[in-house]
C-alpha positions in Angstrom: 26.4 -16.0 -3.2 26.7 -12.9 -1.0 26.5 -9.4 -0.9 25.1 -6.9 -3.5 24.8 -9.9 -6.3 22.8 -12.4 -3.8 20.3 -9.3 -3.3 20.3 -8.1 -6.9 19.2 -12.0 -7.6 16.0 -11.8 -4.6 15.4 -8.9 -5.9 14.9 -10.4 -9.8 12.9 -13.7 -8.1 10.4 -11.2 -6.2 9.8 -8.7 -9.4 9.0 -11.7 -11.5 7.0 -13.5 -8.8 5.5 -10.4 -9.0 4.7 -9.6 -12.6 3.5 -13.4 -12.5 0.8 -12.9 -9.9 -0.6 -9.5 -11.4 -0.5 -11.0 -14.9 -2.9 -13.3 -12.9 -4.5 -10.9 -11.7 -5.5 -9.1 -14.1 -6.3 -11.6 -16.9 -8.6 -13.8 -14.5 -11.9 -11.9 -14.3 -13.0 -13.0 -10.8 -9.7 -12.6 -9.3 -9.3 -8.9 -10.9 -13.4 -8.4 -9.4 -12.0 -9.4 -5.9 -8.3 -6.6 -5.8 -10.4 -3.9 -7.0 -13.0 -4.5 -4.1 -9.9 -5.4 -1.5 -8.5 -2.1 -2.7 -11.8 0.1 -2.5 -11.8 -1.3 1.0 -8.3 -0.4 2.0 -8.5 2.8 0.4 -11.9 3.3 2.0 -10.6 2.2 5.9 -7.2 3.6 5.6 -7.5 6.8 4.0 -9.6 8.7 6.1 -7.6 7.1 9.4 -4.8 8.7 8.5 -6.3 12.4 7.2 -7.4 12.2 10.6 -4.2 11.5 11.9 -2.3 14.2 9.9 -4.6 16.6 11.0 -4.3 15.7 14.5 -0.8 15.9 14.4 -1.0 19.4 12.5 -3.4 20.7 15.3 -1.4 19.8 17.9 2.3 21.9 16.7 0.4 24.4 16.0 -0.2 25.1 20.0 -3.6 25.8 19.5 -5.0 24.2 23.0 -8.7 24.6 22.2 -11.3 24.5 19.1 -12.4 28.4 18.4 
């Protein structure tokens, strides 16, 4: 198999490997305890990173050389 029917067919495997492991997930009360807590954490690390990045960036194309 090649081409746009090989990934079309990866594509299926991986949505339904997918759906498999959230249905997981979600029905299995310790696992379900454990992603929200992973996700608080990512959310929680990454989030302000980049805000702080963005508004980095933003400061610097504006020109602005010092804080006022």
């Amino acid at each position: 198999m090649r081409g746009p029917k090989a990934r079309t067919a990866a594509n299926v495997v991986l949505a339904s490997a997918g759906l498999a492991v959230a249905y997981v997930i979600i029905t299995t009360p310790p696992l379900r305890r454990l992603a929200l807590r992973a996700t608080e954490l990512w959310l929680g690390a990454s989030l302000p990173i980049y805000l702080v990045r963005e508004a980095r960036q933003a400061w610097l194309e504006s020109g602005r050389t010092a804080l006022t």
